[in-house]
C-alpha positions as MATLAB code, in Angstrom:
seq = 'XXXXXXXXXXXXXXXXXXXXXXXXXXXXXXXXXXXXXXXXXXXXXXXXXXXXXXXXXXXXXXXXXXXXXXXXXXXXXXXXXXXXXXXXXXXXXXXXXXXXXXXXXXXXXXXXXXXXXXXXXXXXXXXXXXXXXXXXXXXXXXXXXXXXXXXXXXXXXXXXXXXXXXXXXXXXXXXXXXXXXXXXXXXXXXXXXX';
ca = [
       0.000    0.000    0.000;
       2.620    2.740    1.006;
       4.207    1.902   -2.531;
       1.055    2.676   -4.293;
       0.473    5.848   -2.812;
       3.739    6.946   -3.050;
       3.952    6.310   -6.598;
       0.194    7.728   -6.975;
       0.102   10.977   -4.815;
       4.152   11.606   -4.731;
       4.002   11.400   -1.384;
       6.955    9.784    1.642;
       4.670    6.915    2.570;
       6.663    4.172    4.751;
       5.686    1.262    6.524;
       5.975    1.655   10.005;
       7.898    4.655   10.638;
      10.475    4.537   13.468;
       9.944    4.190   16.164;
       8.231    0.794   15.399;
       5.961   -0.256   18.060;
       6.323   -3.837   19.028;
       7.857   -6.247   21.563;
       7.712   -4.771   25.177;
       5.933   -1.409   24.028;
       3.263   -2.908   22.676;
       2.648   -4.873   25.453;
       3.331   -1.879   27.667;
       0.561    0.324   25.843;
      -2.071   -2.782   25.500;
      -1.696   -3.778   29.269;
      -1.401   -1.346   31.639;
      -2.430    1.984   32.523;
       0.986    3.841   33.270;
       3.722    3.611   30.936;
       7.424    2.345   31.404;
      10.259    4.870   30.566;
      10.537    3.298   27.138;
       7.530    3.705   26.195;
       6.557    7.255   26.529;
      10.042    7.924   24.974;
       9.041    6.024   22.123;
       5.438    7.721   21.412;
       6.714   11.407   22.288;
       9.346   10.481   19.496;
       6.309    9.466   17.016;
       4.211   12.818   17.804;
       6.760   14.731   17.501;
       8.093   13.156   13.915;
       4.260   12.959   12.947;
       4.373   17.539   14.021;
       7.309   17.767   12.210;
       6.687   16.521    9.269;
       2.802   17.388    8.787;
      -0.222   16.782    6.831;
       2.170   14.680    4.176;
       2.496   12.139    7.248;
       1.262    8.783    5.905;
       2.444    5.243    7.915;
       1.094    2.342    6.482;
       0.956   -0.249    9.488;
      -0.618   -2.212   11.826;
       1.372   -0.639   14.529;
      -1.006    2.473   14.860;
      -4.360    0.576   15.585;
      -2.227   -1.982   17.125;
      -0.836    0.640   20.687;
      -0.268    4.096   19.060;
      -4.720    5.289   18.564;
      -3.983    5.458   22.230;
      -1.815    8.033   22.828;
      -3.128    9.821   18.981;
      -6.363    9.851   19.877;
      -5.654   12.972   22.535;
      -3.035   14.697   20.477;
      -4.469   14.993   17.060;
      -7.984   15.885   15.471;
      -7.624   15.728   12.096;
      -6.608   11.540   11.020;
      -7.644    9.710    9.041;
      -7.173    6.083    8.561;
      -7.855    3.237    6.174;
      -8.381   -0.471    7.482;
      -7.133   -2.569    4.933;
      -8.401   -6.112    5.282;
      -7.394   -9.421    4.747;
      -8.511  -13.335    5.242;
      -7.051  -14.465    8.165;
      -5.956  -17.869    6.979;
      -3.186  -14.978    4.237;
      -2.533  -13.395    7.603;
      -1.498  -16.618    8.804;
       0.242  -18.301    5.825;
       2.315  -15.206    5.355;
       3.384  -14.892    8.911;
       4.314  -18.746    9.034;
       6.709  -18.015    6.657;
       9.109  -15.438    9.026;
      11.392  -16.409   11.567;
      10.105  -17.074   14.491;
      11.408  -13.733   16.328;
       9.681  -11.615   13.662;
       6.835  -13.236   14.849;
       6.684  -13.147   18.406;
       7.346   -9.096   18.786;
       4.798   -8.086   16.276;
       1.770   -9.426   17.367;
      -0.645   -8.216   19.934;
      -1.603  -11.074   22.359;
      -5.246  -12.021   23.194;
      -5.224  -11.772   27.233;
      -3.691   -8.541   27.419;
      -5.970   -6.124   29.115;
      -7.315   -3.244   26.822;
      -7.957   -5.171   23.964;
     -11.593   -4.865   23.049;
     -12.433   -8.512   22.278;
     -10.076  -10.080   25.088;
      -9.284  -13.552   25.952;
      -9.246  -15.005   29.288;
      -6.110  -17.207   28.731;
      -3.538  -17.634   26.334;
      -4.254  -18.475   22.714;
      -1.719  -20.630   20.872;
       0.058  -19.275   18.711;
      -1.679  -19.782   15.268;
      -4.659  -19.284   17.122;
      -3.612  -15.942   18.244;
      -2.789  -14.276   14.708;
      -6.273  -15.363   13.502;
      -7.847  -13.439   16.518;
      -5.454  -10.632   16.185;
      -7.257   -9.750   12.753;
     -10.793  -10.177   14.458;
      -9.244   -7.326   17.232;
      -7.884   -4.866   14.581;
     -11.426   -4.758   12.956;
     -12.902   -4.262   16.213;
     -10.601   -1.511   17.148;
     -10.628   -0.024   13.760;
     -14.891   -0.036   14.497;
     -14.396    0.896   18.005;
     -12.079    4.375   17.039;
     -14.571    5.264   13.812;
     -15.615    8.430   15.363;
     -12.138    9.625   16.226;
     -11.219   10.405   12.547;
     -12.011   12.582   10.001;
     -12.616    9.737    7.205;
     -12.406    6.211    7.022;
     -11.838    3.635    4.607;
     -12.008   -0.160    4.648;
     -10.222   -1.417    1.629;
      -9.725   -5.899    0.937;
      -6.358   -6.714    0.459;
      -7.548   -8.838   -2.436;
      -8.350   -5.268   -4.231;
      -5.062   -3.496   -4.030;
      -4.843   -3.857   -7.741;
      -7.894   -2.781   -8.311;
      -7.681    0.831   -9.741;
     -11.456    1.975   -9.089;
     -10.891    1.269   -5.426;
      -7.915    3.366   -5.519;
      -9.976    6.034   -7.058;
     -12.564    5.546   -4.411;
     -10.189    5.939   -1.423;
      -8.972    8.836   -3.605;
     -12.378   10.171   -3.488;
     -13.500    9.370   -0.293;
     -10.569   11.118    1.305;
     -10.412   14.173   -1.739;
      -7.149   13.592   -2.089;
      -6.259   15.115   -5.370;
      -4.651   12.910   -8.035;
      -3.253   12.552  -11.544;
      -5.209    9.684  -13.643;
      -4.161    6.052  -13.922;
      -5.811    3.260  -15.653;
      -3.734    0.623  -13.735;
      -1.803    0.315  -10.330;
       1.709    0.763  -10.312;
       3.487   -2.247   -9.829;
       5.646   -2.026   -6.790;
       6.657   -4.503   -4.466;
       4.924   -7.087   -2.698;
       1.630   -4.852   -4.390;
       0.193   -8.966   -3.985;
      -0.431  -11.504   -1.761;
       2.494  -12.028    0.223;
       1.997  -15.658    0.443;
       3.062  -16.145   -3.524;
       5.925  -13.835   -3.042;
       7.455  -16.011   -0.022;
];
């Protein structure tokens, strides 16, 4: 996706901007109520890079819906934020593929406390990255009337120019015309490509 629109709009669209929020952080912001040292280092650093750079600030990645809505939710009024979608059983063959350390600091875990659709115990593993979709949805629902515009877009249709056109649209963001998608990297299912 952040290849697309860069290509599209000419705009620096990255995947997870640094500070990436994973491993203990993400655990820090999805469990508990006061926030380690680390933490709060770690999200002043991302408001502040998200100030500096502007209304041209566009991260593609879990990682905001994931622990950062928390903190963005009180310091800006004017997001926006597309939920792009995808069939669990992709999430799951793609993530199979990664080394197992990838995995583990990534993913948001099913019993931690503020997650909207919460667990009791434990899930395995596999189990886990299936819900993990389920809870992004359900946050993505659950934040709605914090932004300015939404968008829900399938993973299936990022090749899909009208849909483009529609986000386009939807968020009147102003555009040259294409009849096709740019072809840039992993701009398909991730599960052919590994």
């Amino acid at each position: 996706m952040q290849g697309v629109l860069s290509e599209l709009l000419g705009v620096d669209a990255k995947h997870e901007y640094i500070p990436h929020c994973h491993a203990e952080v993400m655990r820090d912001l999805n469990n508990n109520d006061t926030y380690s040292e680390e933490t709060n280092r770690d999200l002043d650093m991302k408001v502040s890079m998200i100030r500096r750079v502007g209304g041209d600030h566009v991260d593609v990645g879990q990682g905001f819906m994931k622990s950062y809505i928390y903190r963005f939710i009180d310091e800006f009024d004017d997001m926006d934020c597309i939920h792009l979608f995808r069939d669990p059983k992709e999430v799951m063959e793609s993530w199979k593929s990664r080394k197992p350390s990838q995995q583990e600091k990534w993913h948001l875990k099913s019993h931690w406390r503020k997650n909207l659709t919460r667990t009791n115990y434990i899930l395995p593993e596999h189990e886990n990255w299936e819900w993990e979709c389920g809870e992004i949805a359900a946050r993505f629902k659950h934040y709605k009337p914090y932004f300015r515009r939404t968008f829900e877009f399938d993973f299936r249709d990022l090749n899909d120019p009208s849909r483009w056109r529609e986000l386009f649209s939807e968020f009147d963001i102003e555009y040259k015309a294409f009849d096709s998608v740019p072809d840039v990297f992993r701009n398909e299912s991730e599960s052919k490509l590994n």
